[in-house]
N, C-alpha and C positions, 0 to 999 in steps of 0.2 A: 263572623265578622271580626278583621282585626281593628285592635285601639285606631289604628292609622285611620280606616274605613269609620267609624265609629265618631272620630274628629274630625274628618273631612263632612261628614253627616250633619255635625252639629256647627261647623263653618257655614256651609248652604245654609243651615236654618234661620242663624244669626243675618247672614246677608239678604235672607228673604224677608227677615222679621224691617232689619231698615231698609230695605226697597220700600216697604209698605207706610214705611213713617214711621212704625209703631218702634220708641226708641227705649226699649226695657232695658235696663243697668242689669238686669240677670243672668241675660243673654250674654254679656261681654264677657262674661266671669267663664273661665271654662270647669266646669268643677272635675274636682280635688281627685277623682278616684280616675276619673279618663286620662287626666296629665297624667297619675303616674303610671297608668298603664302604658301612655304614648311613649312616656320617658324608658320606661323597663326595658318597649321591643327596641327602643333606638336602642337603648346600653347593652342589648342582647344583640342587635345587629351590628354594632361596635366590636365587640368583641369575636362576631363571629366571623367580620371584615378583616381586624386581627389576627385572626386564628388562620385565616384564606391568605392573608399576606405571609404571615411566618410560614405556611406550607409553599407556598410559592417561592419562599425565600429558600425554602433548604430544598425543594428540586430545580431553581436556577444552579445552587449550588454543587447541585449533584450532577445538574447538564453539564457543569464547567468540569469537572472532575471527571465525566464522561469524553468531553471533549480532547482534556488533555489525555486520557488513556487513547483514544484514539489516533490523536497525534504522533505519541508515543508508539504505539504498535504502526502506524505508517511509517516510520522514523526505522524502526527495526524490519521492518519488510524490507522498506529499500537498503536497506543496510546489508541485509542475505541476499537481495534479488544481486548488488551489486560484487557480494566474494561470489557467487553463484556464476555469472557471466564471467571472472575472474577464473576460476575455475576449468570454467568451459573454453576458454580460448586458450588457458593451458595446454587442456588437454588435448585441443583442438592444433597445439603446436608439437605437441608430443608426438601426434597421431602425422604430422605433416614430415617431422623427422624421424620415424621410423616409417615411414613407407620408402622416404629419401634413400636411406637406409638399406633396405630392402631392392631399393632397386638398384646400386653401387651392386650389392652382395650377387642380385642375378646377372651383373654386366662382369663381374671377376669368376662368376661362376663358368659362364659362358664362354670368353677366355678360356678360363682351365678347361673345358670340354675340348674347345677348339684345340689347345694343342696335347694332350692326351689322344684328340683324333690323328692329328698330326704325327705322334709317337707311333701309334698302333699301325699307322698307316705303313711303317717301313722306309719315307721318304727319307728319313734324318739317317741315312747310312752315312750320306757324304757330309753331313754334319756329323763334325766329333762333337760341339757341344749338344746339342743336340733341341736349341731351340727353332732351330727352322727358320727361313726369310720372312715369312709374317709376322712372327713370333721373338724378334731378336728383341733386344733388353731395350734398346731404344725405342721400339714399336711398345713393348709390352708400358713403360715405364710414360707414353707419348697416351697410350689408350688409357691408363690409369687416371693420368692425369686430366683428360676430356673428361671421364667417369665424375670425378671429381670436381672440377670444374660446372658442371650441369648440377650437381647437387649441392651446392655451394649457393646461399641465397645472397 
């Protein structure tokens, strides 16, 4: 039984002693050795109240310190996720002007095939220069130009 139990015991007894009339001055007195046992668990539970708040105190303060680490690493995620998309639409331009690129390169390829077929062919006898009617500097220089113009954003 604690002192608590032990003086709530001896409160009953006094309140049953004056229910009954019977008004003994002994009963009011709480004796000497239960007060300070009541007093002890208080100043022990005092202290242990203490002891429960200062730990509370230093894991509020270690949640705060969790908190801002976590801010902090969200602060830097979006910080990479954003060179990251940065990045990627680079590369994503890169990839758009070298196909550009590539495709100018199979449209002058094409061209030279055409008139290499054209040369092989024997038709440029009566051309002395020897580009051929499809092929004259203003067709060639009129197709470049369309090539380019398509690829041209």
């Amino acid at each position: 039984m604690t002192a608590r139990d032990e003086l709530q015991q001896w409160v009953d007894g006094v309140d049953a002693t004056h229910e009954d009339g019977l008004t003994d001055l002994t009963h009011d007195v709480i004796p000497v050795d239960l007060a300070r046992r009541v007093l002890a668990e208080m100043d022990s539970g005092r202290d242990e109240l203490e002891a429960t708040r200062g730990y509370a105190g230093e894991m509020a303060r270690k949640a705060e310190a969790a908190q801002f680490d976590i801010e902090d690493a969200d602060q830097r995620r979006d910080d990479w996720k954003s060179r990251w998309q940065e990045a990627v639409r680079h590369a994503d331009e890169a990839f758009a002007e070298r196909d550009a690129a590539q495709a100018i390169l199979a449209e002058v390829r094409e061209l030279r095939d055409e008139y290499r077929a054209y040369l092989d062919s024997g038709q440029n006898q009566d051309d002395p220069i020897g580009i051929g009617p499809l092929l004259s500097v203003k067709g060639v220089v009129h197709a470049l130009t369309e090539i380019l113009d398509r690829s041209t954003p």
